[in-house]
MITORVEX-987446 format. One record per atom (N, C-alpha, C, O): x, y, z. Coordinates in steps of 0.1 Angstrom, whole numbers, plus 5000, padded with zeros to 4 digits. Layout:
N
XYZ;...
END
This chain:
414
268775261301;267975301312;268875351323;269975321327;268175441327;268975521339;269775451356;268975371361;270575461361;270275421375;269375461382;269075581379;268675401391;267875421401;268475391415;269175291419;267975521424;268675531436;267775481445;266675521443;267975411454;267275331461;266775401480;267775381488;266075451485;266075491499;265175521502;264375501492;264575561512;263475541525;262575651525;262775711514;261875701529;261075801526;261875911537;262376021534;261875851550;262075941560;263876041556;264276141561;264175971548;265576031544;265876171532;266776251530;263976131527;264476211515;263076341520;262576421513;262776301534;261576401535;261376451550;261776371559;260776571553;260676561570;258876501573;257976531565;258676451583;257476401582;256876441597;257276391607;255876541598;255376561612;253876531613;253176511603;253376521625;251876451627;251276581629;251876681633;249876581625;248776701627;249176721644;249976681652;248076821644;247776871657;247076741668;245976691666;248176711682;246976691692;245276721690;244676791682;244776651698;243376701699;243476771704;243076871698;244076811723;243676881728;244377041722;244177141729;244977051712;244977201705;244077231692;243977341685;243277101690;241977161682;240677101683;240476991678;239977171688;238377091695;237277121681;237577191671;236177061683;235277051670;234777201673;234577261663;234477271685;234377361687;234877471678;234277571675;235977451675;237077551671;236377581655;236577691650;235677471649;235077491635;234477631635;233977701644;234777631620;233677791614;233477741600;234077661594;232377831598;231777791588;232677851573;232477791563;233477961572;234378001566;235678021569;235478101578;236978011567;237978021571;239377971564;239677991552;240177911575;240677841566;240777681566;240777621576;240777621554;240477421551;241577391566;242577451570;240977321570;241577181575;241677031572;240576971572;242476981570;242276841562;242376771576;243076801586;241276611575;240776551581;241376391572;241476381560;241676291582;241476171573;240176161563;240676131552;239276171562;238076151558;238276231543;237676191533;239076351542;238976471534;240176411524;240576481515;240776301526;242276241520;241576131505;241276021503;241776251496;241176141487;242276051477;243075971483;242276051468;243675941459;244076101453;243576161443;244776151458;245976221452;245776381455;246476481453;244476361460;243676481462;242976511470;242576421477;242476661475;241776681488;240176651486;239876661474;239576641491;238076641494;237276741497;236676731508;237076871490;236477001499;234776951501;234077051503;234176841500;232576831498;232776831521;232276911529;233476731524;233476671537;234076801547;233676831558;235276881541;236376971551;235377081558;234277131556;236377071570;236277161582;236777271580;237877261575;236277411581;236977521584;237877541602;237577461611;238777621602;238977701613;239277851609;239477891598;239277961621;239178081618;241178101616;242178031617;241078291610;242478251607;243278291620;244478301619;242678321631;243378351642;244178231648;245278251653;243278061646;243377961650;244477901641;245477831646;244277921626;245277921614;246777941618;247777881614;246778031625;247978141634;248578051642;249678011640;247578031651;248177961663;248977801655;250077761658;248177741647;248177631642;249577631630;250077521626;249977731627;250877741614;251877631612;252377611601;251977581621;253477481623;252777351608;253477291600;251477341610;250777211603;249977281593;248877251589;250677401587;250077461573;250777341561;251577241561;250177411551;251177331537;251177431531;250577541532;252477371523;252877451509;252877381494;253277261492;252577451487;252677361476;253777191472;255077181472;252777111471;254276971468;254076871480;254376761481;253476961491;253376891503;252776771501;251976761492;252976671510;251576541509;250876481521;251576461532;250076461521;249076441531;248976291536;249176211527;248876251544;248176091546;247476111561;247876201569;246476011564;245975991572;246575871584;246975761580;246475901595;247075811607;246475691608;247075591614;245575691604;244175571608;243575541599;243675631590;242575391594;241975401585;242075361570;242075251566;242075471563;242275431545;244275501543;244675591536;244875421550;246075471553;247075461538;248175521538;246675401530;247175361521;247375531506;248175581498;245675551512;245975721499;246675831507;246775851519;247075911496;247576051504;247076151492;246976131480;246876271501;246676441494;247976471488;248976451496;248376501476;248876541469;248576731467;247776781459;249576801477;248976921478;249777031466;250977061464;248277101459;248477151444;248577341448;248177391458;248877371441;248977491444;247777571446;247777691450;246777501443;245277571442;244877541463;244277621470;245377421467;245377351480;246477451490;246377441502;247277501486;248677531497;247577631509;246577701507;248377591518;247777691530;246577601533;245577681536;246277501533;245677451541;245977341553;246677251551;245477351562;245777311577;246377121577;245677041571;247077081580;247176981585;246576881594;247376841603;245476831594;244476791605;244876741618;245976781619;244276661631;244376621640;243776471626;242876461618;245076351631;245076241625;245276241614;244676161607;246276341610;246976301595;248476351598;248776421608;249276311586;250876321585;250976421573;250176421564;251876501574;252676601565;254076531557;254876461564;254276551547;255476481543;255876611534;255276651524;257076651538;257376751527;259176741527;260076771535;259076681507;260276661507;261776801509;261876911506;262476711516;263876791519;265076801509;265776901509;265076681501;266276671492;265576711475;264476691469;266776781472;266976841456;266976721445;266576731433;267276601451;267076531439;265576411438;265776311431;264576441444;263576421440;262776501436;262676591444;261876521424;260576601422;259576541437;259576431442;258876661439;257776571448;256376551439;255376511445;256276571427;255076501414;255676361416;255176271423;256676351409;257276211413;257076091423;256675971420;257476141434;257276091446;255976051449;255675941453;254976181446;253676171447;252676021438;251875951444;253076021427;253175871419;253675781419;253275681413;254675771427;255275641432;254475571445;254175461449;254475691450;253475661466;252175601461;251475541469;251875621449;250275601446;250175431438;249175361434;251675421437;251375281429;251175161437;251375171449;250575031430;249774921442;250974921455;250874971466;251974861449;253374761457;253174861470;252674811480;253675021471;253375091480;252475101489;252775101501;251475121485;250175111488;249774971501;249374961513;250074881491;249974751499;251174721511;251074661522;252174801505;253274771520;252774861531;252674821543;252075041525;251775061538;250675001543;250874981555;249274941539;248474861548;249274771554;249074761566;250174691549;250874571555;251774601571;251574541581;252674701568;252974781581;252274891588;252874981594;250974891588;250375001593;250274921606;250174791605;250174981620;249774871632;248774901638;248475021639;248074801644;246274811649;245674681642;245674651630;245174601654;244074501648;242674511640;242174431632;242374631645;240974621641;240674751628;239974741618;241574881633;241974951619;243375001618;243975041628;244075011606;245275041601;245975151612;244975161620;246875221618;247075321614;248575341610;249175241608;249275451608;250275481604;250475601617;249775661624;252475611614;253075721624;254475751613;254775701602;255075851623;256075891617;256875811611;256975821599;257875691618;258375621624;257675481607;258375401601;256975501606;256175361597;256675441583;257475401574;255775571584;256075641572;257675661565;258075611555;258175721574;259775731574;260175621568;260375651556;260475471570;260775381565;259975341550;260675271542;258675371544;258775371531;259475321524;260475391524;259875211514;261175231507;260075321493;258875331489;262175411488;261675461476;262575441465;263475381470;262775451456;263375441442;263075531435;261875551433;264375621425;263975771419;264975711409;265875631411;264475781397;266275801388;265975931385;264975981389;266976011379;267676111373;266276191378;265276151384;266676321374;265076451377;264876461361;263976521356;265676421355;265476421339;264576341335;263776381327;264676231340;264076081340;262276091350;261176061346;262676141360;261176251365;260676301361;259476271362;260876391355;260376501349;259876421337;258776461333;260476341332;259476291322;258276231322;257176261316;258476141332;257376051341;256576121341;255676121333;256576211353;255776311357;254676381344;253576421345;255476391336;254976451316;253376381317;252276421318;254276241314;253076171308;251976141316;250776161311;252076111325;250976111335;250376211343;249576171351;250676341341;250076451343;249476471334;248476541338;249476461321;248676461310;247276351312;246176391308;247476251316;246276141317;245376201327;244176201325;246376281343;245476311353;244676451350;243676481356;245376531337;244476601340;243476621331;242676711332;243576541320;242276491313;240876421321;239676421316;241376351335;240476281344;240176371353;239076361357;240876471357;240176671363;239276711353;238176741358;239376731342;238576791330;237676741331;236776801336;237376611326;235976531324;235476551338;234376611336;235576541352;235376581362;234776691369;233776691377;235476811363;234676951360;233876971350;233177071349;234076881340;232776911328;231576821339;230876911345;231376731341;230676661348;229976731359;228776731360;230876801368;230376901379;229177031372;228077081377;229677071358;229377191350;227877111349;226977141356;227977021340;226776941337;225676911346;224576911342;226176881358;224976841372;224376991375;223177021377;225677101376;225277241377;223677271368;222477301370;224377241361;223277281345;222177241350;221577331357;221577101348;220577011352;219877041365;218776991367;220677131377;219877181384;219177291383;217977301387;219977411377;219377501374;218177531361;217677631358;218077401355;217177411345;215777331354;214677331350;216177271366;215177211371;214677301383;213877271391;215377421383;215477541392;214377631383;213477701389;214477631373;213977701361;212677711363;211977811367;212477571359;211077521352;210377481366;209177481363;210577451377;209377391385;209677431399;208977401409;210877531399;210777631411;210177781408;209077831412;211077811402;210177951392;208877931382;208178021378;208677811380;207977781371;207977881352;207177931344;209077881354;209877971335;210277851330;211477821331;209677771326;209477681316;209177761306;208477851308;209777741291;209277761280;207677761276;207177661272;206977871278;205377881274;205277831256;206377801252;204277811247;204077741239;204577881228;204677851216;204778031233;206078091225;207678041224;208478061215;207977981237;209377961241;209878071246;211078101245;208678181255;208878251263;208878201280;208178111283;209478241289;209278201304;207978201309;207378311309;207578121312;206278091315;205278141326;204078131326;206278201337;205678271347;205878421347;205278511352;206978431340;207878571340;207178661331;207078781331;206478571320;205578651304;204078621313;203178591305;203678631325;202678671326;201778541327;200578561327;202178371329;201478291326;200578291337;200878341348;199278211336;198378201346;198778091359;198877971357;198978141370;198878071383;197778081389;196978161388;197777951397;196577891406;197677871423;198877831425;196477941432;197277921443;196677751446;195677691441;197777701456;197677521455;197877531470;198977581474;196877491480;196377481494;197377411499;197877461509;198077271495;198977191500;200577231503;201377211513;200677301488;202077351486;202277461491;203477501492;200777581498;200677691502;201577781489;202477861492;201177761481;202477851467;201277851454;200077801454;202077921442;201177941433;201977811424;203177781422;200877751419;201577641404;200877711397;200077791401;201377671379;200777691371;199377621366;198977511370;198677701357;197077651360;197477501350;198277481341;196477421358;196077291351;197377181352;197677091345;197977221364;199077161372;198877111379;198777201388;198576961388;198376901396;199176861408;200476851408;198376851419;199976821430;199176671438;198076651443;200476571438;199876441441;200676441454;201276531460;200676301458;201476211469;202676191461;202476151450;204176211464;205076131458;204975981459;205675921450;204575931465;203875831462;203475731453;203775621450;202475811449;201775771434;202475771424;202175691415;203675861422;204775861411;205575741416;205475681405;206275671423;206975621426;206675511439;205775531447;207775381438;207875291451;209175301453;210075351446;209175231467;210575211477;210875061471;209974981469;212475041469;212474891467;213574861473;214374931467;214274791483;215174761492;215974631483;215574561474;217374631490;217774481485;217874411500;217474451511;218474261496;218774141508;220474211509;221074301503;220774151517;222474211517;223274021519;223073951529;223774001512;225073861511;225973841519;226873921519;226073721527;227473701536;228473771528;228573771516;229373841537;230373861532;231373761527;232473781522;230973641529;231673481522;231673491510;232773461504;230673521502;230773511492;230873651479;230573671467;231573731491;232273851478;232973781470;233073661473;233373831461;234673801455;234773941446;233874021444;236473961439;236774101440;236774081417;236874181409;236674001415;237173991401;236073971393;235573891401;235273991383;234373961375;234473801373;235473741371;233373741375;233073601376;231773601367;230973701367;231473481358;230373441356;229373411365;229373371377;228673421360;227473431371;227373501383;226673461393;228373651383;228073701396;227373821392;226873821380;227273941399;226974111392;227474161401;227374111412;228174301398;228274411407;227674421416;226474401416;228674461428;227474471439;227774621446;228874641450;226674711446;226874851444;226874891459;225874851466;227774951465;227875001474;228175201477;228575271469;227775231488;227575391489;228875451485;228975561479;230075351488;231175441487;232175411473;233275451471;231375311464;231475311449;231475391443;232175391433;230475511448;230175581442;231375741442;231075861438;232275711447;233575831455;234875731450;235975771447;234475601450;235875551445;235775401442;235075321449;236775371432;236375221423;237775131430;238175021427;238075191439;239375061450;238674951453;239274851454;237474961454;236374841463;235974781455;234974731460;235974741443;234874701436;234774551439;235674471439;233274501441;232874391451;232274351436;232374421427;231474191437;230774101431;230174011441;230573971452;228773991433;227873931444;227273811432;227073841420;227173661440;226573571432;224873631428;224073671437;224473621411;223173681408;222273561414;222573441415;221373621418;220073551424;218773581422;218573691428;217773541416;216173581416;216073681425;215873791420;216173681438;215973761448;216873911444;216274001449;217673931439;218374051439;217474161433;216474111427;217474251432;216774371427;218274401422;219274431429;218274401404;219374481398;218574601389;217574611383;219774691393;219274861386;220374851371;221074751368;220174991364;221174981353;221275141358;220775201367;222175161348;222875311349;221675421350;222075541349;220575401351;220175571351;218575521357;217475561353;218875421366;217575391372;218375491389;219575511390;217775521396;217675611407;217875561423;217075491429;218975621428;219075491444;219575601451;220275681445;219375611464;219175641475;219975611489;219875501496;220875741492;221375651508;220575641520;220275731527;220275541522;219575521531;220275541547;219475551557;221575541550;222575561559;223975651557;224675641547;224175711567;225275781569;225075911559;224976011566;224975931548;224676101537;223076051534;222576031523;222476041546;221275961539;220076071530;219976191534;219576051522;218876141510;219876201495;219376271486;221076181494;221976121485;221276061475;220675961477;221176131462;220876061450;221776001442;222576081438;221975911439;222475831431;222675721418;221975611418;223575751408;223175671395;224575651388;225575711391;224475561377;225475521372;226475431370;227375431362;225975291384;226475211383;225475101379;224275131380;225774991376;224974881370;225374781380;226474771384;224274701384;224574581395;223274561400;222174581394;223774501414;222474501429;223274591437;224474611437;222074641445;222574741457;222574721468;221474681472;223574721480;223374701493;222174771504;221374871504;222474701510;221274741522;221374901528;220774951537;222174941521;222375121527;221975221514;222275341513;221275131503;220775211496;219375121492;218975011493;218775261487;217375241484;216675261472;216575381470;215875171458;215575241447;214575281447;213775231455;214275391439;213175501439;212875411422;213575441412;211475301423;210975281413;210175391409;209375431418;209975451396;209475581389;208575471375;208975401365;207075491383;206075421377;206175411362;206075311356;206475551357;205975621345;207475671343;208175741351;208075601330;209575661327;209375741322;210575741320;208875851315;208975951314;209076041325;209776151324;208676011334;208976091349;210576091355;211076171363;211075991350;212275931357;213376061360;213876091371;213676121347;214776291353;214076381360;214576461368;212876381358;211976491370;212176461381;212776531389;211676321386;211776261399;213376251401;213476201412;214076261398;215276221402;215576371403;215976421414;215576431396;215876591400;215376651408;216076741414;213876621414;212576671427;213876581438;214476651446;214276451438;214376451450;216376521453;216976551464;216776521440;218276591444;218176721446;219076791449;217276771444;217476881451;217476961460;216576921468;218077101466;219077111480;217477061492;217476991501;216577141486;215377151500;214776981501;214276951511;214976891491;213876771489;215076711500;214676661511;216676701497;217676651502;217476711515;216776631521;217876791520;217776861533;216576811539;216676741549;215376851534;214276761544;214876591544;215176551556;214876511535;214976401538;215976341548;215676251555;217176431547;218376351556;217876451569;218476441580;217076521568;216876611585;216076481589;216576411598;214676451584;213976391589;214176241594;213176201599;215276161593;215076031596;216476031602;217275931602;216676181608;218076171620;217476161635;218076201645;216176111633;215776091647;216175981659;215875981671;217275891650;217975811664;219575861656;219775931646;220475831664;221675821664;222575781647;223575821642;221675721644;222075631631;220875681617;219775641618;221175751605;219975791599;219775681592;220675611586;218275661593;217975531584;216575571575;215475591582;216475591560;215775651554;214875551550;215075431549;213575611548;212575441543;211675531533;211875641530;210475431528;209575481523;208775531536;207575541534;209075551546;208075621550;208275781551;207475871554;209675781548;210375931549;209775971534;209876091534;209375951526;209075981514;207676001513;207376081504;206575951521;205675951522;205176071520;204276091512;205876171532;205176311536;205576381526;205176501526;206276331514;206476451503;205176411494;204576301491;205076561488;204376621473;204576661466;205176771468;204276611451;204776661442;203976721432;202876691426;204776841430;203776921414;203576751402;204176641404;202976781395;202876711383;202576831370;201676911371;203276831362;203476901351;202376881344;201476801348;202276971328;201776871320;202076751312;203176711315;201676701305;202676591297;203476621285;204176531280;203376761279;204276821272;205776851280;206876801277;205376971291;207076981302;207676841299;208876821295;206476731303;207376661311;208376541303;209176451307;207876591288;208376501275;209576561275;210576491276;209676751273;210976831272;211876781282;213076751279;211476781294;212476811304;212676701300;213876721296;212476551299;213076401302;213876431291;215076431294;213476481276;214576481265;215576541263;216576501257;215376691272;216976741272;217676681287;218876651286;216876661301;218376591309;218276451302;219476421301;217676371299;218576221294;219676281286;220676211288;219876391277;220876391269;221876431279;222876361280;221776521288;222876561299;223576431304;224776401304;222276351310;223076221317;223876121307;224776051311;223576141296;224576031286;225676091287;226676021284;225976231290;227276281284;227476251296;228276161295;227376281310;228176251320;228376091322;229176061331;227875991315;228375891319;229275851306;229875751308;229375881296;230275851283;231675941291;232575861289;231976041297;232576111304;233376011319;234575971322;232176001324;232575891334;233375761324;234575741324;232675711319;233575571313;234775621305;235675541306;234975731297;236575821295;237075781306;237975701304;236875821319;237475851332;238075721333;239275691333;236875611334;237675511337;238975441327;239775361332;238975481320;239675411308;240875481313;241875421317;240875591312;241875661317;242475641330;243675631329;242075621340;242375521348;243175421350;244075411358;242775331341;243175231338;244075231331;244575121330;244575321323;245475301310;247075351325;248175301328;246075481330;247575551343;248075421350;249175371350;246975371357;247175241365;248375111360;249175061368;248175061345;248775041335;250375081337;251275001340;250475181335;251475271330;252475301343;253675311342;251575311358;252175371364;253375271369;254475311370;252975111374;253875011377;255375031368;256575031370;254675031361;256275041348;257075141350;258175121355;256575281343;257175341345;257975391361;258775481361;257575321373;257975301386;258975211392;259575221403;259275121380;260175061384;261474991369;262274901369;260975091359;262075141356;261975011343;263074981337;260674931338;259974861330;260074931319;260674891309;259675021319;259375121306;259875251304;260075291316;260175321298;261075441299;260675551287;260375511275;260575641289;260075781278;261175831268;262375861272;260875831259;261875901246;262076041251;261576101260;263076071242;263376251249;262576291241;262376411241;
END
């Protein structure tokens, strides 16, 4: 086994803080331009484009000092201080935020892939929460960062590391973008059939496009197809809330007798995973029953975890399972979402209920569509979650792997 050189972060890297506030105001946003990374946008290894801010490239200009370049790494000042952006060449040239750090190594004998993996293992992780300073949330500075300890051997010995585990991550990108491909899909076939109404006619021709018969529908002010009904969403479905548990009795490890306990931001990342004692009272879902943010991305559809759900989400019981991918696809999509999180931003805090659901209506197919459509997306949803559970394994095998190979446990053949 190789030596390992022992030293600090601030030695083997230069580390500068985003921009002041007062040189970038929310004002300054555009809706195209160039990324800015935000704490918020700092995900485990990677950027977040669902949440980022643009700025224009004039401001880009002004700002250049807090650009990146490929290899660069990100962290946040405040907060979830512990992950950092691992910036990829697909990422370079994007802004440095107001409340995050730049780390861009200086010395020849680190890879910064390397570095980037070492930073990501628990021991790290946990020293920087441990020295981050602030009572009430973390934050980090130059000065904290800089001190880091780090440990490297050889770039031969990197370079291998880096091998094997680049290989795991980017099998867990793949299944990721198949999964994105897949939700793609599933909208546009639900875009298909009950926006355009080009469902397969009983040739397996488009059904509106070959001329099928429409009926104008007074409610929807639009044409449906004849002998197509339009109800209360309502009638298809109820609101089911949970109780929410002292936080006394989390606990973080699988226990008999407890179940998952599903939270909004489980659903972005498995760092949290909580357990709640089971109780008669709980409302538990399984993987492909349908829930709802009721706060903060409120109208967020959601699936795929098995448990009970906290009080910031909501289940959409679907009377008739045959309905269950319809209704779950009626309400993810962009206009059902957009109305719902518009409408229940009437105080400061959005809080979504069955009363926000109330005012919607829904086509009702006939019972033929509605057999096809449940039979080809259930098959879509098995693959993204057989996909998801790859992920996790994979996960876990890196997670596994990465302590060792980190501290010089385990070592790679040439």
């Amino acid at each position: 086994m190789s030596k390992w050189t022992k030293t600090t972060l601030g030695k083997i890297a230069d580390i500068i803080t985003g921009p002041f506030g007062s040189q970038l105001h929310q004002s300054d946003y555009v809706k195209r331009g160039i990324p800015i990374v935000m704490p918020q946008d700092i995900g485990n290894r990677n950027i977040n484009y669902s949440t980022i801010n643009y700025v224009s490239e004039e401001d880009a200009t002004r700002l250049k000092r807090y650009s990146t370049v490929t290899n660069d790494i990100l962290y946040a000042r405040r907060g979830d201080v512990e992950k950092h952006a691992f910036v990829r060449a697909k990422d370079a040239g994007v802004l440095c935020g107001t409340g995050c750090l730049r780390v861009r190594i200086n010395s020849n004998e680190v890879e910064s892939a390397f570095l980037s993996f070492y930073l990501n293992r628990e021991e790290t992780r946990k020293w920087l929460v441990t020295h981050a300073v602030g009572t009430n949330m973390p934050n980090l500075n130059t000065d904290i960062l800089s001190d880091v300890p780090i440990a490297y051997p050889t770039l031969k010995e990197q370079r291998k590391i880096v091998k094997v585990l680049n290989c795991l991550e980017e099998r867990i990108v793949l299944n990721e973008k198949i999964n994105d491909n897949l939700e793609q899909q599933a909208k546009l076939i639900y875009d298909y059939w009950f926006t355009q109404f080009d469902f397969p006619d009983e040739n397996g021709k488009p059904y509106c496009s070959s001329g099928g018969k429409m009926v104008w529908d007074e409610q929807l002010k639009r044409n449906i197809p004849e002998n197509w009904n339009v109800v209360p969403l309502l009638k298809l479905v109820s609101w089911e809330s949970n109780s929410q548990p002292p936080k006394s009795e989390f606990v973080y490890e699988p226990k008999e007798g407890y179940v998952r306990f599903i939270q909004n931001r489980d659903y972005d990342s498995d760092t949290h995973i909580t357990y709640i004692p089971r109780t008669k009272n709980l409302s538990i879902v399984d993987r492909f029953d349908i829930l709802m943010d009721k706060y903060g991305d409120a109208g967020a559809v959601r699936y795929g975890i098995e448990g009970a759900f906290n009080v910031a989400l909501g289940k959409i019981c679907v009377h008739n399972p045959n309905y269950r991918e319809y209704i779950r696809s009626f309400l993810g999509s962009d206009g059902i979402y957009k109305f719902l999180h518009n409408s229940c931003m009437a105080s400061t805090r959005a809080s979504l209920s069955e009363a926000n659901l109330a005012i919607l209506n829904v086509v009702v197919p006939d019972e033929k569509i509605i057999l096809d459509y449940e039979n080809f997306l259930q098959k879509i949803r098995v693959s993204i979650l057989k996909n998801k559970d790859e992920t996790v394994e994979l996960i876990n095998l890196r997670d596994w792997l990465l302590p060792m190979l980190m501290n010089g446990q385990a070592t790679i053949a040439d």
